[in-house]
N, C-alpha and C positions, 0 to 999 in steps of 0.2 A: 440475535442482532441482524436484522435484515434492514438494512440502511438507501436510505432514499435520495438516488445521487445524481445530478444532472451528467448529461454524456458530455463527455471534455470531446475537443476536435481532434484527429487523430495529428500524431508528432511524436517525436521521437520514442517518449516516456508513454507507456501504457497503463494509464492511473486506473481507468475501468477495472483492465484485467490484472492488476497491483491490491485492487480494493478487494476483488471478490476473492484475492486468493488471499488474504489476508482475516479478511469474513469468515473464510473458511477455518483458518488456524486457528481464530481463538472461540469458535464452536457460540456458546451458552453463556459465555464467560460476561460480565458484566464491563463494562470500560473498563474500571476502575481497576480489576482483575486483571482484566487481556492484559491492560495496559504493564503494571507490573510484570507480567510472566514476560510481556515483549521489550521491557526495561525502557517503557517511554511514560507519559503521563496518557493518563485520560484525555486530556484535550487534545495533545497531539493525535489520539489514534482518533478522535470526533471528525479532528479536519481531515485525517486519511481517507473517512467513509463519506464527508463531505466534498469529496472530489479535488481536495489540494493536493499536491504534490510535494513530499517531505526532503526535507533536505537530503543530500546524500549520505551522510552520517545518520542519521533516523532511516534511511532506505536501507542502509547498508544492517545496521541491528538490528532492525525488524525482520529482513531475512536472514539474518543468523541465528537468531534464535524461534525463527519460528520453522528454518528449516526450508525455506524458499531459495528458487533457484536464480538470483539475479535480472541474469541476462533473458530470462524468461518474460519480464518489461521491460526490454531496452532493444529496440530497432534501431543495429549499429546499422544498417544501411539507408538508414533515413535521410541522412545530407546527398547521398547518389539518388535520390528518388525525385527528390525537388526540381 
């Protein structure tokens, strides 16, 4: 699955680097597949590689079970930067 995704503007949430480590966890896997092992549907994880941004309940599962480290796409110091 190597997905083809427009660059978002940087902000808080870092969907880029949210997608490619996500890309990474479910390897070979089909949507259809990932998706079950990541306990969401196939379409949700289309629009994850489509550059959306997934609620935080769909952020929050997907890196639980895929074993991702949250804060690893969240720029808390993003509102001091502005």
């Amino acid at each position: 699955m190597s997905p083809h995704r427009p660059k978002t503007e940087s902000r808080a949430f870092d969907q880029d680097r949210f997608a490619e480590a996500v890309n990474l966890a479910v390897g070979r896997d089909t949507y259809r597949v990932a998706g079950r092992r990541l306990g969401i549907s196939a379409a949700t994880l289309c629009r994850v590689f489509q550059g959306k941004t997934p609620d935080v309940e769909t952020f929050a599962r997907i890196c639980a079970r895929a074993k991702l480290d949250p804060s690893a796409f969240i720029d808390l110091t993003y509102e001091t930067q502005r």
